[in-house]
C-alpha positions as a printed Julia matrix, in Angstrom:
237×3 Matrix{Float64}:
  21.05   -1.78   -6.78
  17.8    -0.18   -6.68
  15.37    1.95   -4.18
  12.73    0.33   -2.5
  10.48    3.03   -0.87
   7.79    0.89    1.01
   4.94    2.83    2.04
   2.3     0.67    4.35
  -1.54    0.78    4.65
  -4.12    2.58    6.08
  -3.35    3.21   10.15
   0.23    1.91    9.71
   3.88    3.76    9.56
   7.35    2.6     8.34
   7.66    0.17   11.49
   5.13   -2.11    9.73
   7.73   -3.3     7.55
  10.35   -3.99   10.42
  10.66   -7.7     9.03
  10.79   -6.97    5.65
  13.49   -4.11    5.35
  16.58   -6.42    6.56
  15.81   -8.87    3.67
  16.09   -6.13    1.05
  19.23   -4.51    2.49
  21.08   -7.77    2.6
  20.83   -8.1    -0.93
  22.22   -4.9    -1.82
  19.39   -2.38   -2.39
  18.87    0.78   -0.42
  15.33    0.42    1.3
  13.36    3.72    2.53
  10.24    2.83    5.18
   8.06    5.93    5.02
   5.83    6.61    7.23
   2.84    9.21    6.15
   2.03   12.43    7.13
  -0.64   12.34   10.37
   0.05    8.4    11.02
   2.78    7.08   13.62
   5.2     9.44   14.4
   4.08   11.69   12.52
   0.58   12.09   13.91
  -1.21   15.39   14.24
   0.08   16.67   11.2
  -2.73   17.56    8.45
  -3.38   15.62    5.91
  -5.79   14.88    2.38
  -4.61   12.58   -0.66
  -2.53   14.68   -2.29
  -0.4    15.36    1.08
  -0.01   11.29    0.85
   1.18   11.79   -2.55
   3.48   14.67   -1.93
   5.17   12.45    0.98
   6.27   10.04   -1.37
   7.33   12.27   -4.15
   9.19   14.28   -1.71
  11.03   11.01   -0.34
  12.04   10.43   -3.39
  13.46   13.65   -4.74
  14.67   14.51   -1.17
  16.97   11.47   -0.92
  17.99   11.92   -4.7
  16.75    8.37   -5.08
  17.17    6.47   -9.1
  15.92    2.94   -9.86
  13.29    3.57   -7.63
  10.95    0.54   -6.52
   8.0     2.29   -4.69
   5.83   -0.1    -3.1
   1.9     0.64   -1.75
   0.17   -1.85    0.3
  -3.35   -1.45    0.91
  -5.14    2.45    1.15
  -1.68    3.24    0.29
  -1.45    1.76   -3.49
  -3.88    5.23   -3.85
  -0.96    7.35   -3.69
   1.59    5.33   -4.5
  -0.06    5.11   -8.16
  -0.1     8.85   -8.32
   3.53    9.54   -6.84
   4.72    6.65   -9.55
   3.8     9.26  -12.19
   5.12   12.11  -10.9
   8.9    10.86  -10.44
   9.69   10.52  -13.9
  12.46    8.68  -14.81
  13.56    7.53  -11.18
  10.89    4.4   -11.82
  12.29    1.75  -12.1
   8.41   -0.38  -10.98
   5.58   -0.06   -9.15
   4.62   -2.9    -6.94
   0.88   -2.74   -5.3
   0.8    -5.21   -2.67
  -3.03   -6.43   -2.08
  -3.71   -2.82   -2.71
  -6.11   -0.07   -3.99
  -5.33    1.1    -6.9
  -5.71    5.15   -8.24
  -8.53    5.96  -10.17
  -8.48    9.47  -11.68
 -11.57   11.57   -9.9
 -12.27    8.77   -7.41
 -11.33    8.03   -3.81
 -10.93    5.02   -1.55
 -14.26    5.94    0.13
 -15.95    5.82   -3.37
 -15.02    2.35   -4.5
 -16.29    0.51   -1.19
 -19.05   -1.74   -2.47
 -21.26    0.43   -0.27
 -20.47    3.54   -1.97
 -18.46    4.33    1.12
 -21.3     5.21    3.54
 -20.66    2.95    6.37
 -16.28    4.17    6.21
 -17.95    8.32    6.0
 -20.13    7.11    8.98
 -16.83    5.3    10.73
 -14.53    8.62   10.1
 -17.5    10.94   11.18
 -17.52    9.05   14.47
 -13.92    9.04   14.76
 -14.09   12.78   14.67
 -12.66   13.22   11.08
 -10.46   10.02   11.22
 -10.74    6.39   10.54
 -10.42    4.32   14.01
  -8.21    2.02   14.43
  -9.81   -1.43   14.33
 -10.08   -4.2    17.16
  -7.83   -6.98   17.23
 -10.16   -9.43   16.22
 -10.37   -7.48   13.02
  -7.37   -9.4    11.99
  -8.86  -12.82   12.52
  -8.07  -15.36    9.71
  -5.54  -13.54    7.43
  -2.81  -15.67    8.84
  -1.23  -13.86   11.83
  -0.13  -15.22   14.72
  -1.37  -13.62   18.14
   1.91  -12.32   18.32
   1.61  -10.29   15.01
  -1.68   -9.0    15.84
  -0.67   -7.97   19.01
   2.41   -6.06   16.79
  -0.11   -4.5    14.44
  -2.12   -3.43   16.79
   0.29   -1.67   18.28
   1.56    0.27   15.59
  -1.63    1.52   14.48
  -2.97    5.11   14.76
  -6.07    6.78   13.53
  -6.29    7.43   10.07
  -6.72   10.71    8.79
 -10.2    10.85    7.24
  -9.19   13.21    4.55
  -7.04   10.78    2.85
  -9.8     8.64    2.31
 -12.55   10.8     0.87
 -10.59   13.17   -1.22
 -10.44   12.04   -5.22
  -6.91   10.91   -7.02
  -5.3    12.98   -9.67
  -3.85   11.13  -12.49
  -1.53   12.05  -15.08
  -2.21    9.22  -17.72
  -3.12    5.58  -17.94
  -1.8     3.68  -14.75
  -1.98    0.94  -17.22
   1.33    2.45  -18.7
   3.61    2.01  -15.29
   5.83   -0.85  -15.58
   4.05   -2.58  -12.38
   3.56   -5.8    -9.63
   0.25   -6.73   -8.3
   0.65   -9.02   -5.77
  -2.51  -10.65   -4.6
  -2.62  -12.15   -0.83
  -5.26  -14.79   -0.66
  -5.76  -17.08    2.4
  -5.46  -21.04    0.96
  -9.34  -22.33    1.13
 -10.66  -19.46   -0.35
 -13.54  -20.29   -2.63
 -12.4   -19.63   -6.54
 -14.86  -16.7    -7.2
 -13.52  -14.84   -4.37
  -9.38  -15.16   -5.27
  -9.31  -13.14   -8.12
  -8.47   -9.76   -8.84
 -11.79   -7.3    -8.83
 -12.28   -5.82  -11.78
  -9.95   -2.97  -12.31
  -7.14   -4.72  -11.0
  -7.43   -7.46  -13.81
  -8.16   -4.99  -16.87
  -4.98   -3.33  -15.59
  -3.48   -6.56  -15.95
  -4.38   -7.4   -19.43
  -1.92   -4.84  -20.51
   1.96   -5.74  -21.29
   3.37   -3.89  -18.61
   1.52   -5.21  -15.68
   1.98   -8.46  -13.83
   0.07  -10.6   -11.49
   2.46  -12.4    -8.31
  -0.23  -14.84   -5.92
   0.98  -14.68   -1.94
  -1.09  -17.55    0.04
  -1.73  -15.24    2.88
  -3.73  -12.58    4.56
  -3.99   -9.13    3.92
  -0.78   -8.11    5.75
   2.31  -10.33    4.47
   4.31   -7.93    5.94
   3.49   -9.27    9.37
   2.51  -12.77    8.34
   5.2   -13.44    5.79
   7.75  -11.39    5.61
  10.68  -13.35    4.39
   8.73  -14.47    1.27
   7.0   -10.65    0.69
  10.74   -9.53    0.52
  11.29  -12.14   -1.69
   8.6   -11.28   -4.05
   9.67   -7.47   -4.13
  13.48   -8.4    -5.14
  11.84  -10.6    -7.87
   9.61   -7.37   -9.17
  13.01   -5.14   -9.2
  14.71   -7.41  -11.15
  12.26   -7.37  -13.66
């Protein structure tokens, strides 16, 4: 039996993986849905990076958690990477699901291919956090209308803070036994369904692999049976 602690993306609490969590019990495993501080339920509390981190950490050592899966999707692959090195020997793996991943100094603002202006102009307008997106913002990554409509719904603001303040890494995140899984729609041109850059140095190492999900952005929502699937094939590993 292991630990999955699933932490979701940016706007998005533990309810995002709703349709993932019942796969993962049924085989066995504990499964802990987190939901960040000053998202969901937990809104209006304050929150930078390191707060992110701390969440996780504090899941972790608060449940007295061992063989511990923690999973990042998206934004959240940020602190994910950082809590993975602060838990010690509860890792069991590290799976980044279509994810950022941590870069010591640097933030998710910083790596936009913009530099990050036009997501500093977005949170500036949003009075300090991100806005949550239209619905047609999740136009061909394989949802239905139904699970739009669902992660629409369970989307709040996102605290800007998160998002501009820099990671703090311990060592190489090259060294965590880890799972990238890439979502790419089927169709997509070759040049655009690789991994960028950092991703696939990370995976020239020996302790990183690469798992391919033909899907959007949020398997979660649009495939959740085979996303569960994928993260009981990473905790076997």
């Amino acid at each position: 039996m292991v630990n999955f602690v699933l932490v979701a993306g940016a706007r998005l609490g533990a309810s995002a993986w709703g349709e993932v969590v019942p796969h993962l019990r049924a085989a066995g495993h504990g499964v802990h849905p987190l939901t960040l501080s000053g998202l969901a339920d937990r809104q209006g509390v304050p929150a930078g990076q390191q707060t992110h981190v701390q969440d996780i950490v504090d899941e972790v050592e608060r449940g007295g958690l061992r063989d511990v899966v923690l999973v990042g999707h998206s934004y959240s692959g940020i602190p994910v990477g950082q809590a993975a090195q602060r838990i010690g020997d509860r890792l069991a793996r590290v799976v980044f699901v279509d994810s950022s991943v941590p870069a010591d100094g640097e933030s998710f603002v910083s790596a936009r291919p913009d530099g990050g202006a036009a997501l500093e102009a977005a949170i500036a307008g949003g009075g300090g956090f991100w806005p949550v997106p239209p619905a047609a913002h999740y136009d061909g990554e394989g949802l239905t209308d139904e699970q739009i409509a669902r992660l629409v719904r369970g989307s709040t603001p996102h605290p800007g803070a998160t998002l501009t303040e820099p990671a703090v890494l311990s060592g190489p995140l090259g060294a965590l036994p880890a799972t990238y899984v890439l979502c790419v729609m089927p169709g997509t041109a070759p040049e655009d369904a690789e991994p960028d850059d950092e991703v696939a140095e990370l995976l020239n190492g020996e302790s990183w692999r690469l798992v391919r999900m033909d899907t959007g952005h949020w398997p979660m929502f649009s495939r959740p049976c085979e996303l569960a699937q994928v993260l009981l094939d990473a905790a076997a590993e």
